[in-house]
Every structure is written in C-alpha cells, then in structure tokens.
C-alpha positions as CSV (number, residue, x, y, z in Angstrom):
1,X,-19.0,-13.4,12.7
2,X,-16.5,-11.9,10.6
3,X,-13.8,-13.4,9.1
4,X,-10.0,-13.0,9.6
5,X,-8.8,-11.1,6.2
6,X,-6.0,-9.2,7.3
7,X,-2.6,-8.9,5.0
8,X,1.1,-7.9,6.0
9,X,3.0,-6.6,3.2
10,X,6.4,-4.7,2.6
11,X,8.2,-3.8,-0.8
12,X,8.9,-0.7,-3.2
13,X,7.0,1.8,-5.3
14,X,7.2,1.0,-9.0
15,X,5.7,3.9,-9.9
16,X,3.9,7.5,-8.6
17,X,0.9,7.2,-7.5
18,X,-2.2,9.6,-8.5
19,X,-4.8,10.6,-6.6
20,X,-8.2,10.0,-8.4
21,X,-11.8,11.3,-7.1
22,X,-14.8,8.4,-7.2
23,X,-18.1,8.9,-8.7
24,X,-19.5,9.9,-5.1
25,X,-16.5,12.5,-4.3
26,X,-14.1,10.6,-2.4
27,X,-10.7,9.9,-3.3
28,X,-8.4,6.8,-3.6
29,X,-4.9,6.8,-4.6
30,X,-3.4,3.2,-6.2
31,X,0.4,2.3,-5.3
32,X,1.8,-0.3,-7.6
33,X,4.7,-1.9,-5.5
34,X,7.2,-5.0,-6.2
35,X,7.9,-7.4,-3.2
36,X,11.2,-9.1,-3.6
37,X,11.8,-12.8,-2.4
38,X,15.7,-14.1,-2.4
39,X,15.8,-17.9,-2.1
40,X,18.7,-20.4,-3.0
41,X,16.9,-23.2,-5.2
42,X,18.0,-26.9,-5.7
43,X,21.4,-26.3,-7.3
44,X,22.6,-23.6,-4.7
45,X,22.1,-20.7,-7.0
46,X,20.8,-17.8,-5.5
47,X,17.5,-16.4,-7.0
48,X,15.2,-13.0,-7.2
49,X,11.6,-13.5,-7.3
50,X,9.5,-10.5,-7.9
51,X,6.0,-10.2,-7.2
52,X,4.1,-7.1,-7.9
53,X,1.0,-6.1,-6.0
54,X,-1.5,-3.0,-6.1
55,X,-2.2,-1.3,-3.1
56,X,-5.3,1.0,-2.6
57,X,-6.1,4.1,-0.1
58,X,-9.0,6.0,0.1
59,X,-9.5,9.5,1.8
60,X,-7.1,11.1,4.1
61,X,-4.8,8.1,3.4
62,X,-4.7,8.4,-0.3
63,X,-3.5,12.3,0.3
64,X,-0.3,10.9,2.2
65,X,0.3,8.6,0.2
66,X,0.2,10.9,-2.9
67,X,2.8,12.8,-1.3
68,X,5.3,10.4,0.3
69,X,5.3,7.5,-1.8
70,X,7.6,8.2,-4.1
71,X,9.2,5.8,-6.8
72,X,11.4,3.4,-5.1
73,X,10.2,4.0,-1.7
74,X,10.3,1.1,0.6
75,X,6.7,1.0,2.4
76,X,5.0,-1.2,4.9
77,X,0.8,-1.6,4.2
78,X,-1.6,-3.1,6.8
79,X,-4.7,-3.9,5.1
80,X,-7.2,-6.4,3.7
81,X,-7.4,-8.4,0.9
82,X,-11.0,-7.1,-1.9
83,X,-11.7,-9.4,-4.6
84,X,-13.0,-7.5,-7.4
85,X,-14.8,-9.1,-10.5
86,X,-15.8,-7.4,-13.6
87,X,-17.4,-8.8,-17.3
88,X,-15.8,-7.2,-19.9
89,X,-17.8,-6.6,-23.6
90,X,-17.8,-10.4,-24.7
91,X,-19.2,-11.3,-21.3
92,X,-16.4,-13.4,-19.6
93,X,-15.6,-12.4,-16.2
94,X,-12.5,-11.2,-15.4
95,X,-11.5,-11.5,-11.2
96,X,-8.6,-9.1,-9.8
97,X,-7.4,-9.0,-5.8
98,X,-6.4,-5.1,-4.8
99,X,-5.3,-5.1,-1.0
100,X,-7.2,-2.0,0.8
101,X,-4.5,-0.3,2.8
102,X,-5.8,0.4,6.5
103,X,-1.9,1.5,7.4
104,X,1.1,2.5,5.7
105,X,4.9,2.8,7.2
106,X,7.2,4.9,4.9
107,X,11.0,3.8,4.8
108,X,13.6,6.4,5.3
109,X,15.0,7.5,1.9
110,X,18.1,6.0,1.7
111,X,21.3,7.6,-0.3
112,X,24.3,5.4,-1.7
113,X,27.5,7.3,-0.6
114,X,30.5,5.0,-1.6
115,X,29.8,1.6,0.0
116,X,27.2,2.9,2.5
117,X,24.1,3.8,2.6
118,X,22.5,6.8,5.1
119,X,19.5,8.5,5.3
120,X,19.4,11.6,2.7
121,X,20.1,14.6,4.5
122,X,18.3,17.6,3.6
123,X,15.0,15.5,2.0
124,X,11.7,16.0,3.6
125,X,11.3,12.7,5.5
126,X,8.0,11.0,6.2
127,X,5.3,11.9,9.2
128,X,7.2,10.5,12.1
129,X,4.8,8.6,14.9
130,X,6.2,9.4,18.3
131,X,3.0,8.3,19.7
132,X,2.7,5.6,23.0
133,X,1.5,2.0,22.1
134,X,-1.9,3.0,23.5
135,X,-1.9,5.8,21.4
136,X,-0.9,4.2,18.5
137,X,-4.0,1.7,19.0
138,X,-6.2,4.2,19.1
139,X,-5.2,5.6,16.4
140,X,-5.3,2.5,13.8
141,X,-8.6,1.8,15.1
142,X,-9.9,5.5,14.5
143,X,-8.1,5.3,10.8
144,X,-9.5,1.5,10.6
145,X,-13.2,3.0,11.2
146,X,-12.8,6.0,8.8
147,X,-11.7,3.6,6.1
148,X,-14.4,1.4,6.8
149,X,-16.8,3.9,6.4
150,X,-15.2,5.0,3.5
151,X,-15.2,1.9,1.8
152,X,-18.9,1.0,2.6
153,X,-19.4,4.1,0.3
154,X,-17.0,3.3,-2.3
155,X,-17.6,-0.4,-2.7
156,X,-20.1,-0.1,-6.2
157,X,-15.8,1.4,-7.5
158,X,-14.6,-0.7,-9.7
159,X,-11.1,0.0,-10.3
C-alpha cells in the first residue's frame, strides 16, 4: 500500500524557468517560487514570512510551464513531495526536498492601474480549462499517469 504524499501549494515565480533535457532525452523544467505567509505575532505587529520552494515538471508539463510561468506569476502546483540525497566530494551527504508537479494553475496576469488591479488586456493569457468535473478527472489522472511514467524513467536525475 502506498502512502499518502500529496502537496497543495500556491505562490509566485522568482525567476524564469528553463527547460533542460535529462540524460535519457526527456525534459524537466524547475520553477523557483516564493510562498508568502502574513501573520500578526505576539506584540500585534504584522509580519511577512517568505518561504521559497522549487517546483519540478517533466515532459509535456515542463513545455507549458516554460512558456507561461513567467517571473511573478501567481501559480497553483498539485504534486508530490521527492527527497533527493547526494554526497558531494568530501563524502558528507547532502539531502534536498523538490516537489514533482502533477498540476499547475496559472493566475491571470494582473496590471496596477491607479488603485486597481485588472487583468492585462491584450497579454496572451494562460490555457483556459472549460472542461466538466468528470472531465477534468480524467484528465489529471491521464497527466498523473504520464508523469508517473515519466518519472520512473527519470528517477537515477539528480538535480
């Protein structure tokens, strides 16, 4: 029985992506993104905690994203959590957590126009899904099983 190892996660792009080709052809993109957390501590101030995460694709995914994710970008992954451990030259081992991206939402691009904010007009705006719930499922679980595949494949990467 499998475990549950499934991760939620929403922020914006620090930087463009690139699209990279593995050893065995296929290709992953990495998003950096920065998840803001507002909280008032102890004293009533108001505070900004940042946390930055990296976010992997593979395949068609990694295309998309290598497109639409632009710096800033708010985006909403779906994915898993893949613990990664490496030794470097002096032998010490050195552990990093990517999260595998199974889904990714795209934000609309938002322009400041005096105290408002509205949807750029005129920018290319992301793949719209129009799709029915059942549709939708399908979907993800066609996208989950490419990825899947994919991954089996690319697991010896080591990013």
């Amino acid at each position: 029985m499998n475990s549950l190892n499934q991760v939620i996660i929403e922020g914006n792009v620090v930087r463009q992506p690139e699209k990279k080709t593995c050893k065995n052809g296929a290709s992953f993109c990495r998003i950096p993104i920065a998840v803001n957390r507002y909280y008032k501590n102890s004293e009533g101030e108001y505070v900004d905690d940042v946390s930055f995460f990296d976010i992997s694709t593979f395949g068609n995914l990694s295309e998309t994203c290598e497109k639409w994710c632009l710096k800033g970008r708010g985006i909403r992954v779906v994915g898993r959590l893949k613990q990664n451990v490496t030794t470097d030259e002096s032998g010490k081992k050195n552990s990093r957590v990517d999260i595998i991206a199974e889904h990714i939402e795209f934000k609309p691009v938002l322009k400041k126009t005096g105290d408002k904010e509205t949807e750029e007009a005129g920018a290319e705006s992301a793949p719209k899904t129009s799709a029915s719930k059942k549709e939708k499922l399908n979907m993800l679980a066609e996208v989950a099983a490419a990825n899947q595949k994919e991954q089996e494949a690319t697991e010896e990467v080591v990013f």
